[in-house]
ZAMAR-176573 format. One line per field, with one value per residue: x, y, z of N, C-alpha, C in turn. Coordinates in steps of 0.001 Angstrom, whole numbers, m for minus. Layout:
n.u <- c(X ...)
n.v <- c(Y ...)
n.w <- c(Z ...)
ca.u <- c(X ...)
ca.v <- c(Y ...)
ca.w <- c(Z ...)
c.u <- c(X ...)
c.v <- c(Y ...)
c.w <- c(Z ...)
This chain:
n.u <- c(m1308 1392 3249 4963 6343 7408 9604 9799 9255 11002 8417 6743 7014 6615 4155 2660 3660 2581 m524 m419 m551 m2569 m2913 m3480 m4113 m3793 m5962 m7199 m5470 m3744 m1685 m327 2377 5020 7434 9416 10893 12989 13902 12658 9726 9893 11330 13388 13586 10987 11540 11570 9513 8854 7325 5454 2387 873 1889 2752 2510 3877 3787 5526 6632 7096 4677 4086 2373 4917 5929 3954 3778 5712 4832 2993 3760 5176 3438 1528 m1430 m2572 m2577 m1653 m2141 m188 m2183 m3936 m3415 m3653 m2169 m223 m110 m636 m3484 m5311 m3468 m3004 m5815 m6003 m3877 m5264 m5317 m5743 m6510 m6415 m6245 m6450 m8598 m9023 m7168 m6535 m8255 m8111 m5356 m3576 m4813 m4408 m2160 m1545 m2875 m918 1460 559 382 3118 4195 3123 3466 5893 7550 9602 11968 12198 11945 14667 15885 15855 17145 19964 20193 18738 16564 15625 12714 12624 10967 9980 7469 4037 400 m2706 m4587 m7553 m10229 m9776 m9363 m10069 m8890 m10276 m9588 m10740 m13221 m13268 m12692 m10729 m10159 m12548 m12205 m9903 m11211 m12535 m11162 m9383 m12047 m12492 m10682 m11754 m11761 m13117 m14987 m14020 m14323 m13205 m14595 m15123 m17351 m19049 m20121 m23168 m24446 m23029 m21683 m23693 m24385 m21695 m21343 m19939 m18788 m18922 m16689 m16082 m13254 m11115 m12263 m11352 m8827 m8128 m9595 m8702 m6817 m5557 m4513 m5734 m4677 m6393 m6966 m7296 m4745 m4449 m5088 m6826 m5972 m3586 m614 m2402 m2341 m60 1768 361 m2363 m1379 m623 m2879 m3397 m3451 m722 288 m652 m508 m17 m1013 m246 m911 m1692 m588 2267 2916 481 1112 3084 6598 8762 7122 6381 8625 9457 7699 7518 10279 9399 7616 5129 3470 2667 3880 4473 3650 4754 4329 4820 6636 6628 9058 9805 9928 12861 14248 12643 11996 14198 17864 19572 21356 24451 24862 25536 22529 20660 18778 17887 15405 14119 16675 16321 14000 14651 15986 14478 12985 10679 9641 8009 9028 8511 9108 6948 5294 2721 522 1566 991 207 m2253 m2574 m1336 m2487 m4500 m3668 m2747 m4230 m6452 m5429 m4205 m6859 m8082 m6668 m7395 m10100 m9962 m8527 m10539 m11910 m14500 m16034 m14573 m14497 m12594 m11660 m10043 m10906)
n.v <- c(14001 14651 12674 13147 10167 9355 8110 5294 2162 m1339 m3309 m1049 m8 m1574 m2738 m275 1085 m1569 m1101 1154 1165 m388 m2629 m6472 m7022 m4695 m3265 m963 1824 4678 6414 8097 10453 9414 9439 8108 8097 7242 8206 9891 12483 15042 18295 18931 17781 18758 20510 19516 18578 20144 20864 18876 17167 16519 14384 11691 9529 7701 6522 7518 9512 12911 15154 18205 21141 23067 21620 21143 24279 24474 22705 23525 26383 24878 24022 21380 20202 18294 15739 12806 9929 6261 4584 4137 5159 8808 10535 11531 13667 17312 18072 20787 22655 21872 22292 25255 25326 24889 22224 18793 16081 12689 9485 5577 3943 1059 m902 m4059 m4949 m8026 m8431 m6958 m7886 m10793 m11042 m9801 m11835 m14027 m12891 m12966 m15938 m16665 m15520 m16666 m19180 m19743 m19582 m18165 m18690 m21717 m22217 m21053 m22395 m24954 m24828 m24937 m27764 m28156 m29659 m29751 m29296 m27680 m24761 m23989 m23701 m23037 m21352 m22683 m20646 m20879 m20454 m18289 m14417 m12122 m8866 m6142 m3286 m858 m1280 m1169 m2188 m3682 m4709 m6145 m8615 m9358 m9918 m11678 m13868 m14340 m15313 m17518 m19309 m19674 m17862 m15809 m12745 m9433 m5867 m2585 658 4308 4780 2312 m264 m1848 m3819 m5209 m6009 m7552 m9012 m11030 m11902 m10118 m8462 m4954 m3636 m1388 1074 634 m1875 m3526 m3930 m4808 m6882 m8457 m11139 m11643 m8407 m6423 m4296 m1748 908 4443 6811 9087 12416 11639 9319 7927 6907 5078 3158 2770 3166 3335 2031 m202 m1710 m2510 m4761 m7950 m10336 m12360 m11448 m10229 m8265 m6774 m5195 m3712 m1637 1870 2297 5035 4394 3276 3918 3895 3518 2946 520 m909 m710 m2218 m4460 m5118 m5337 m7761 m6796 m7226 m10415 m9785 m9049 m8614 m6665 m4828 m2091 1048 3193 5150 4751 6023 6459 3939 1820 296 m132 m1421 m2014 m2926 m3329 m786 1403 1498 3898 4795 3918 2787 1300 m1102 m2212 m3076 m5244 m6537 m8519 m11870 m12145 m10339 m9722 m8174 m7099 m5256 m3200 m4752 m5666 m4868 m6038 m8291 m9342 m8929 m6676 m5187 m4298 m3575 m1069 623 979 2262 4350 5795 5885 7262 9722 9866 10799 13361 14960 14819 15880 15027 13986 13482 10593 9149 11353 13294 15168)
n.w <- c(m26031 m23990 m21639 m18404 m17071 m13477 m11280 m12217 m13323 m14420 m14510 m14767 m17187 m19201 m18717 m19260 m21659 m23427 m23035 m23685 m26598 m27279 m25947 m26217 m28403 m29982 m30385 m29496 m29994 m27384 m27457 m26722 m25804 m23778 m21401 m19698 m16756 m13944 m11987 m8781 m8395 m7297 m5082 m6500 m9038 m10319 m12299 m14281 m15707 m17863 m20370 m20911 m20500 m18819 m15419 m14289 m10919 m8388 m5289 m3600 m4557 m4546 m3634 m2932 m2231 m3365 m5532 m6814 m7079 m9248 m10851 m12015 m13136 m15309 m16936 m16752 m16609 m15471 m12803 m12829 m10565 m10588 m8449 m5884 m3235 m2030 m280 m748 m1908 m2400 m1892 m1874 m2898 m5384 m6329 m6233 m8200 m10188 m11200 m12038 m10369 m10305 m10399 m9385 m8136 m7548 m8706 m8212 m5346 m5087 m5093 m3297 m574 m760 m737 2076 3089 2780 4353 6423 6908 6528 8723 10661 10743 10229 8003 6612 7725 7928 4849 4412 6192 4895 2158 2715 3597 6429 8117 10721 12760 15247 17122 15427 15369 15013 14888 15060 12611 12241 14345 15605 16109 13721 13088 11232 10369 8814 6369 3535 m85 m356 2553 2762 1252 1988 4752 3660 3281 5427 6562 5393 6724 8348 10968 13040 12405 13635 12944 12858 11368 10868 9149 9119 7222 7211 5527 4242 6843 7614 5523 6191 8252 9807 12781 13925 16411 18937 18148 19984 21208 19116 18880 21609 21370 19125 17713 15421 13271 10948 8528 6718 6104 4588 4378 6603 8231 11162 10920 10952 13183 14323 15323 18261 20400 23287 22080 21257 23609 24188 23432 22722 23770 21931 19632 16108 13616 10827 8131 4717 3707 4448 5764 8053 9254 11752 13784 13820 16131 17930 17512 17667 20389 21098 20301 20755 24018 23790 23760 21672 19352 16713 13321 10038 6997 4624 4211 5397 7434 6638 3885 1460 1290 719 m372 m3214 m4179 m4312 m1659 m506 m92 777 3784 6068 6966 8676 11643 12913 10920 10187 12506 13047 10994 12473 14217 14716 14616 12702 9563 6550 3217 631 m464 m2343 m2775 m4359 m6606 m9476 m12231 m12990 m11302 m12889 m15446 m14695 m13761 m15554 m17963 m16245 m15787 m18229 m19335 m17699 m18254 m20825 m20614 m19591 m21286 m23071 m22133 m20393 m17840 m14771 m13730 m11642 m10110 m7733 m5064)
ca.u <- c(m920 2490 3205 6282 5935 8210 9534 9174 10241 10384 7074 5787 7340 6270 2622 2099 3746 1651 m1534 m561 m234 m3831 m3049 m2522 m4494 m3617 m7558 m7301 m4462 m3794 m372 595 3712 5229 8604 9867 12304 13900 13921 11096 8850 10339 11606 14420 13024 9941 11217 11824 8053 8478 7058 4344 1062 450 2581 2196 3194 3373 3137 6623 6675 6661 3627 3677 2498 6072 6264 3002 3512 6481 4690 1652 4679 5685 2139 1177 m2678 m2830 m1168 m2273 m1338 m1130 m2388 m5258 m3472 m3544 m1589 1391 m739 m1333 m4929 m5857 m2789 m3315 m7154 m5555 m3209 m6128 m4505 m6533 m6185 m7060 m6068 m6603 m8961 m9389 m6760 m6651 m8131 m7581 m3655 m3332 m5595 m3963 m348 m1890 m2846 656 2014 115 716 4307 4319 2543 4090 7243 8043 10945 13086 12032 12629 15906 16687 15936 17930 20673 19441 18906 15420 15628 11503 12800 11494 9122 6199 2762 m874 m3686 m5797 m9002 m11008 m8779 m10396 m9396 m9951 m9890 m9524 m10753 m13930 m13255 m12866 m9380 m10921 m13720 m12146 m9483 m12084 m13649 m10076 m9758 m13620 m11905 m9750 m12271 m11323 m14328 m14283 m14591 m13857 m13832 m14381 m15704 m18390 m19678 m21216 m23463 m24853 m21807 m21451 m24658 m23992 m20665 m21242 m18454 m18902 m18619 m16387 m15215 m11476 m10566 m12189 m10490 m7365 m8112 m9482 m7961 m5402 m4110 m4867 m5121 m5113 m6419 m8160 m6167 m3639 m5426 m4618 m7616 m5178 m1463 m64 m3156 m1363 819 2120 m1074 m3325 m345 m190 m3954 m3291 m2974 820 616 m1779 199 m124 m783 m240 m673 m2111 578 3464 2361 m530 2152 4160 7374 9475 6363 6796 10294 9132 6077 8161 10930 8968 6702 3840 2556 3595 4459 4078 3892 4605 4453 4813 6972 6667 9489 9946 10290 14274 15296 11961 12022 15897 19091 20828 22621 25460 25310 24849 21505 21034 17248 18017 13903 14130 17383 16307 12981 14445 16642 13420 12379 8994 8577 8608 8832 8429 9266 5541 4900 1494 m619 2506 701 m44 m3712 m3230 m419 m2879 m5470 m3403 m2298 m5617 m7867 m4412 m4628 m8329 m8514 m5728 m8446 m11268 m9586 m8026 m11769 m13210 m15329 m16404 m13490 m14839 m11973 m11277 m9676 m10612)
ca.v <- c(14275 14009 12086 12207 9501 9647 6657 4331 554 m2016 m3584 220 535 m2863 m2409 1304 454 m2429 m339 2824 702 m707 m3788 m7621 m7509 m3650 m2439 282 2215 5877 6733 9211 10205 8839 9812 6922 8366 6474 8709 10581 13524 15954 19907 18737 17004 18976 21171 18237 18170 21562 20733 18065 18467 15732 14127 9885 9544 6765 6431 7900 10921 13775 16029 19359 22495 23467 20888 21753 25289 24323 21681 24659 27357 23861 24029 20669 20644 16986 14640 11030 9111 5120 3953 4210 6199 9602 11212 12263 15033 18538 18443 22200 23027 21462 22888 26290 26054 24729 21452 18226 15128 11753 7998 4197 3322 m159 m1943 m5091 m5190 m9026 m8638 m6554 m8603 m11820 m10913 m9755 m13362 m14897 m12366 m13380 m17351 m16599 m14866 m17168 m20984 m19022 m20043 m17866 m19476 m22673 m21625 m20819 m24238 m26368 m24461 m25379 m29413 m28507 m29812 m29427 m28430 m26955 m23331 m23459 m24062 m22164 m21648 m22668 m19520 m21253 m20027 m16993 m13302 m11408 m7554 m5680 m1858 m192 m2142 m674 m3241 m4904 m4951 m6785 m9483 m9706 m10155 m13196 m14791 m15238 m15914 m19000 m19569 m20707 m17190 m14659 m11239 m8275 m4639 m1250 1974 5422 4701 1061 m741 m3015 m4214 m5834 m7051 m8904 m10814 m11805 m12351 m9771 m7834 m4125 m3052 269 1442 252 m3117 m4128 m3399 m5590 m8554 m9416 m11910 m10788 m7031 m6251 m2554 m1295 2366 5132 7443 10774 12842 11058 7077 8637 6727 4816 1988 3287 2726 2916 697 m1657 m2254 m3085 m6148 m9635 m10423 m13118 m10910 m10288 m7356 m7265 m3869 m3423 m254 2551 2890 5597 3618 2598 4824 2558 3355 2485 m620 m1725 m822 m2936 m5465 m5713 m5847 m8506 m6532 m7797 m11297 m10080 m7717 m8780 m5267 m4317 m308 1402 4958 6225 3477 6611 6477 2537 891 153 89 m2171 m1004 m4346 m2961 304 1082 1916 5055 4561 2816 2193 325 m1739 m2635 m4036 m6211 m7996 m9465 m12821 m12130 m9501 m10143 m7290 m6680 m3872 m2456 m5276 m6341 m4346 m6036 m8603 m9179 m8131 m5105 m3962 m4121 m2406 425 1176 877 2727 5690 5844 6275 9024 10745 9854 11428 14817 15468 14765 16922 14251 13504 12454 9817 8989 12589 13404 16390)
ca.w <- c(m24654 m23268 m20076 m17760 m15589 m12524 m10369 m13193 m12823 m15850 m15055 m14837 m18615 m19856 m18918 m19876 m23226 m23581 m22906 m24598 m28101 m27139 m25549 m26850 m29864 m30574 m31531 m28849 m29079 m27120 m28755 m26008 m25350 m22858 m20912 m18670 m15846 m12899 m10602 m8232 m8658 m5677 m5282 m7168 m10567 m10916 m13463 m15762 m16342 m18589 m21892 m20588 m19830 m17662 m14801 m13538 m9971 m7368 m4508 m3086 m5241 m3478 m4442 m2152 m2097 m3572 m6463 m7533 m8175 m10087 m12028 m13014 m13935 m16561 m17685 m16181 m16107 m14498 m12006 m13032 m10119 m10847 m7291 m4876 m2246 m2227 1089 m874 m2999 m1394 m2783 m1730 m3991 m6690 m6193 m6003 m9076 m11377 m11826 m11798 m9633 m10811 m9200 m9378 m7131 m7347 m9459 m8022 m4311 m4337 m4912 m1956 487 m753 m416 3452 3606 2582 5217 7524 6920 6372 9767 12093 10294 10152 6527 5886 8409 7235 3999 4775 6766 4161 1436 3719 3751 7383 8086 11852 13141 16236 16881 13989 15843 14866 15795 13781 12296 12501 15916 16094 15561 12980 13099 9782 10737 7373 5866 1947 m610 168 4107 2866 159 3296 5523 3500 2794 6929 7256 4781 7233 9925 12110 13523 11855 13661 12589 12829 10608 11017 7975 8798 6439 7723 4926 4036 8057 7933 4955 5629 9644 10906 13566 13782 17464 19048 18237 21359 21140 18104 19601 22256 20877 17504 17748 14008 13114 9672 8420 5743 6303 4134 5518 7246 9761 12435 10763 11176 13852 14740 15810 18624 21676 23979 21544 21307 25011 24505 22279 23271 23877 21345 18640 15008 12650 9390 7455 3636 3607 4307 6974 8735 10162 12745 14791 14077 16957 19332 17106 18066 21714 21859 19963 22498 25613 24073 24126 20447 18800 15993 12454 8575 6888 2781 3876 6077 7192 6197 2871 227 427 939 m1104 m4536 m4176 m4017 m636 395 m230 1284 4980 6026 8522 9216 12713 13211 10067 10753 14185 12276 10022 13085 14626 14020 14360 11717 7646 5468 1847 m551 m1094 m3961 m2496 m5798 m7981 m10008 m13786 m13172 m10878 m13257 m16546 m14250 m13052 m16577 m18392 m15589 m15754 m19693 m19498 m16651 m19127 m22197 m19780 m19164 m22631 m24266 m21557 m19921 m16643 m14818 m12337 m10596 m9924 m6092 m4742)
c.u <- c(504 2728 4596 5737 7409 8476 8844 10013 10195 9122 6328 5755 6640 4468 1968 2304 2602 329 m2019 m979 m1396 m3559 m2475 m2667 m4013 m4878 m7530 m6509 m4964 m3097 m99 2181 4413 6898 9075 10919 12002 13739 12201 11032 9139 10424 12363 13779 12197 9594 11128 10179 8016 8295 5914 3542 366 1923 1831 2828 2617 3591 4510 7018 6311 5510 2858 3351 3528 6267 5184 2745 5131 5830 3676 2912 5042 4638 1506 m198 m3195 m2092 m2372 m1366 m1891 m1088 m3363 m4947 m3212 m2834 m605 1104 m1449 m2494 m5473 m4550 m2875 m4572 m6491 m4873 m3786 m5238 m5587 m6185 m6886 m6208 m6607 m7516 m8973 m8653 m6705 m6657 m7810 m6003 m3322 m3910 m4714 m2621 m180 m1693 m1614 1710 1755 412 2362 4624 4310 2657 5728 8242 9252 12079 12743 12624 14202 16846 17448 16635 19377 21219 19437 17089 15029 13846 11696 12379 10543 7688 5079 1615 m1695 m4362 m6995 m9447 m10614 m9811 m9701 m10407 m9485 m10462 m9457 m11663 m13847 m13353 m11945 m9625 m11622 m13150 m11014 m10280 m12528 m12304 m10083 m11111 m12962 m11364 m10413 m12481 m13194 m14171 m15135 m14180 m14289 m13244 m15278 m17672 m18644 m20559 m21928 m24677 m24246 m21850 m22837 m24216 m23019 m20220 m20336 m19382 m17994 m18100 m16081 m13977 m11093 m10444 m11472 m9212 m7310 m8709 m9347 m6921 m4484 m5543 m5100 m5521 m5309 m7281 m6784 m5765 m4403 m4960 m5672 m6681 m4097 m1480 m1362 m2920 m115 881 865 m1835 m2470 m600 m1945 m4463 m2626 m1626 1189 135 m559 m888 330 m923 424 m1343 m1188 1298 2652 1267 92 2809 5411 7824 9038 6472 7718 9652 8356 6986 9427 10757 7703 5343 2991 3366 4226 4294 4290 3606 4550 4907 5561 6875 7902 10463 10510 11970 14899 13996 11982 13893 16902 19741 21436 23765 25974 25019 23753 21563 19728 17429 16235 13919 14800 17310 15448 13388 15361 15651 13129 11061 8433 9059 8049 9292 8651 8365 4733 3646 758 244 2356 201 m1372 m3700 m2157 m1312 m4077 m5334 m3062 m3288 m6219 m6665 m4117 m6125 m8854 m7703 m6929 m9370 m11068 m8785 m9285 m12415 m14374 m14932 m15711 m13678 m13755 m11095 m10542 m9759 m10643)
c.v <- c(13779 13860 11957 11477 9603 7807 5368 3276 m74 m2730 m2390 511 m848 m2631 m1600 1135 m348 m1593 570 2447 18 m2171 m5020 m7319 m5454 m2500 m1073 1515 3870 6435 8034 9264 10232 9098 9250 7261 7720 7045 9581 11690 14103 17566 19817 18627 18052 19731 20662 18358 19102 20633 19592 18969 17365 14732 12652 9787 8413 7206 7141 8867 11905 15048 16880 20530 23284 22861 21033 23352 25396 23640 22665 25854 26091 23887 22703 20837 19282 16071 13276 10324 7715 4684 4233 5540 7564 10939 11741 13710 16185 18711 19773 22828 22936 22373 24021 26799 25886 22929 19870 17366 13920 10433 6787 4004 2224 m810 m2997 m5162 m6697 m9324 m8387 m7917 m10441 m12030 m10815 m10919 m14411 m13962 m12841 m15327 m17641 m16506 m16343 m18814 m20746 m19861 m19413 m18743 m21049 m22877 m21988 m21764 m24945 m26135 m25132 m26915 m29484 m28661 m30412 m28729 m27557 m25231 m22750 m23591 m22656 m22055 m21996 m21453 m19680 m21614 m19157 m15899 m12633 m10059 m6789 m3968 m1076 m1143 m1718 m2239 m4134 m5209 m6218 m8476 m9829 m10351 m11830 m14273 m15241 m15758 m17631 m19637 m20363 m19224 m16353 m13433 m9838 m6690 m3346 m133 2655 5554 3267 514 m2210 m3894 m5633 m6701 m8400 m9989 m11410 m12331 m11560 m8430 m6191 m3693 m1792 m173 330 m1312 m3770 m4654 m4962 m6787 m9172 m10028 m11841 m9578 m6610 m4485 m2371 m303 3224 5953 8966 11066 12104 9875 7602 7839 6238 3529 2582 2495 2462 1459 m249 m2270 m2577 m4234 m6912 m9796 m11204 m12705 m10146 m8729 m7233 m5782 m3634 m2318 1006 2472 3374 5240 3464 3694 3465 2634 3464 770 m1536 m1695 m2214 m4395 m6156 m5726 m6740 m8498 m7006 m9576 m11182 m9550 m8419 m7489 m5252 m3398 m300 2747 5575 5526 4432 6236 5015 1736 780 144 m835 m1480 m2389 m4714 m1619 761 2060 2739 5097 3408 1718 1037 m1069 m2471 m3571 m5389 m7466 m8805 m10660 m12620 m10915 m10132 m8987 m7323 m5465 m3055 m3260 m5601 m5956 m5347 m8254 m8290 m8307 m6906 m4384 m3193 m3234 m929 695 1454 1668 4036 6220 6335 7353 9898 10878 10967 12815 15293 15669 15792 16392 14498 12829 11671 8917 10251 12220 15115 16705)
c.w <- c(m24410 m21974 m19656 m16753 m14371 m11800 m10871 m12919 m13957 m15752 m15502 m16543 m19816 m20141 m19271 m20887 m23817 m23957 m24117 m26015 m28400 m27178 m26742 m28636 m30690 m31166 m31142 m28026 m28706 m27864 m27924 m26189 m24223 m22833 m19586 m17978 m14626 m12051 m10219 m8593 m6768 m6384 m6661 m8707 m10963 m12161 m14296 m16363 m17436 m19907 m21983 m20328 m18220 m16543 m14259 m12500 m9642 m6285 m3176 m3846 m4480 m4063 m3640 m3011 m3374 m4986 m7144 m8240 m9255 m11635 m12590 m13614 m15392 m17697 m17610 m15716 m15463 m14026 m12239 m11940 m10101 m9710 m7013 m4114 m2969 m1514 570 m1725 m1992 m1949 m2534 m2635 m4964 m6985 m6777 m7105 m10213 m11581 m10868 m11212 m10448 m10140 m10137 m8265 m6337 m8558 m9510 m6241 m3939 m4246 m3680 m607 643 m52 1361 3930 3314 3824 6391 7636 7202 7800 10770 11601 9926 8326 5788 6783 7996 6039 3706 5480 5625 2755 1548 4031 5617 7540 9721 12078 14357 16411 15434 14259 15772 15330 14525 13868 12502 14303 16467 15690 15024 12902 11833 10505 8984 6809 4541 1151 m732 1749 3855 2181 1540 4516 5292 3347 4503 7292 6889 5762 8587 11384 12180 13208 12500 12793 13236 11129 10906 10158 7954 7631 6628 7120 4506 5587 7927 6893 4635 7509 10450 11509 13837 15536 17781 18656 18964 21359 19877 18179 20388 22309 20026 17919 16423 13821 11793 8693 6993 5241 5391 4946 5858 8417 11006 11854 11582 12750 14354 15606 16280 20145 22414 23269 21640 22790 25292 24051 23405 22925 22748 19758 18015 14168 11732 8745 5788 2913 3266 5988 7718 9610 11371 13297 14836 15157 18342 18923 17347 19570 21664 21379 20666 23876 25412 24263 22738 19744 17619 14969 11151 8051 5570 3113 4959 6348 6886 4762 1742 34 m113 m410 m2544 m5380 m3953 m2667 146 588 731 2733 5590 7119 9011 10661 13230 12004 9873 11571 13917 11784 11214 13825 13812 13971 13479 10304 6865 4232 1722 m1278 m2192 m3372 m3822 m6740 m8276 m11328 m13892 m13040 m12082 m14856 m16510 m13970 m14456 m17587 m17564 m15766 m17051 m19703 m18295 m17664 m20209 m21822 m19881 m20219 m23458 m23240 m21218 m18639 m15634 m13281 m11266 m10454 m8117 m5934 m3763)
């Protein structure tokens, strides 16, 4: 099988290598071939795939309609993408041009959930400005003042399996866990004590928010102006899910009239051009984004929440073995259709 991967980074090349050659000890190698490019999977690129059969995308690759019937004229009979999400793939296209889907489901839900919980600590003990004092030798407390987490309610919007391992890291914490999702599972609520609310109520009584439902047309902008203005003035949001969850530029609103305390972000909605990128040099034209980063009360990252040793040996191993699956003509259980 040959693989271009797209929007490749050096851990992305380190760990697929690794993998491909069958890991530490070497017992179980694949021996694909493998085609490590820099840049994304768009209109532009897609002819590059000609002479593959399979394509590796993340999560900022663009994978329309349009790029799909490019990548089936290449002869491209599968998109291996290494992640969970799946919002960037026209899946009735793909359907349409014969061309298979396959994913990560679950590489490492405690990376994500954790990194939530350092966002969220970071956020609300304000540790980058701290940080940033005492670099300085200025060790001034003024202005750094926090709340304790424990007796607070934490609402987890999306009960999946970074919801849930999220869920139990604030239960740690001492806080009350409610939630919502469309597909409760209240199997899971009883034996971990959290409480299943409407939409609405979630909204309005979490004092931190924490999202983690995938991106769909009923999510898109689920977090917007209205629900914002139904949050406690002092109530923090936590989003390591995707962007889009957010309507940003109800975000800056709600954020300069005080209507939320405050946002720890991994994703941004519109993250494809600036994330995974050096631009500290160059000047940024995304004003919603810009406007973001001058708040003290938000802290954003560059999407690394999955980017640990574990999830990287998981996403490369479970994206090798969906490729194994659909070359032998097996069963390909993390299909997307």
């Amino acid at each position: 099988m040959k693989i271009a991967f797209f929007d490749t980074r050096s851990y992305d090349k380190a760990s697929f290598t690794k993998a491909n050659q069958g890991g530490a000890d070497g017992s179980h190698p694949y021996n694909y071939e493998i085609d490590f490019r820099d840049f994304k999977l768009n209109e532009n690129t897609a002819m590059t795939a000609q002479g593959f059969d399979v394509v590796c995308v993340f999560v900022n690759d663009v994978v329309n309609a349009e790029v799909i019937d490019v990548l089936k004229k290449c002869g491209i009979k599968l998109i291996a993408l290494r992640c969970a999400g799946f919002n960037n793939v026209d899946l009735k296209a793909a359907a349409a041009a014969g061309i298979k889907v396959v994913r990560v489901p679950a590489y490492s839900p405690y990376a994500v959930a954790e990194h939530g919980a350092a966002l969220l600590l970071s956020l609300t003990r304000h540790i980058p400005q701290a940080y940033l004092r005492t670099k300085t030798a200025n060790f001034n407390i003024d202005g750094l003042t926090g709340r304790d987490l424990h007796g607070l309610t934490a609402g987890i919007l999306g009960t999946g399996k970074i919801g849930q391992i999220m869920a139990g890291i604030l239960k740690g914490f001492g806080m009350k866990i409610i939630a919502y999702d469309p597909f409760p599972n209240e199997k899971w609520a009883g034996e971990t004590g959290a409480t299943y609310v409407s939409k609405d109520e979630i909204f309005r009584q979490s004092d931190v928010l924490s999202l983690h439902c995938p991106l769909t047309e009923e999510t898109k902008h689920i977090v917007n102006h209205d629900t914002m203005k139904m949050m406690k003035q002092d109530a923090v949001i936590i989003n390591t899910g995707r962007g889009a969850l957010i309507d940003s530029k109800a975000l800056v609103h709600a954020l300069k009239h005080g209507h939320i305390g405050g946002i720890g972000m991994d994703v941004y909605e519109e993250e494809s051009k600036y994330f995974f990128s050096d631009w500290s040099t160059d000047i940024m034209t995304d004003d919603v984004l810009a406007r973001l980063l001058t708040f003290p009360n938000v802290i954003i990252t560059g999407h690394q929440a999955f980017l640990t040793t574990n999830a990287l040996k998981n996403l490369a191993d479970t994206t090798l073995e969906n490729i194994k699956a659909f070359a032998g003509g097996e069963e390909l259980v993390n299909e997307v259709k």
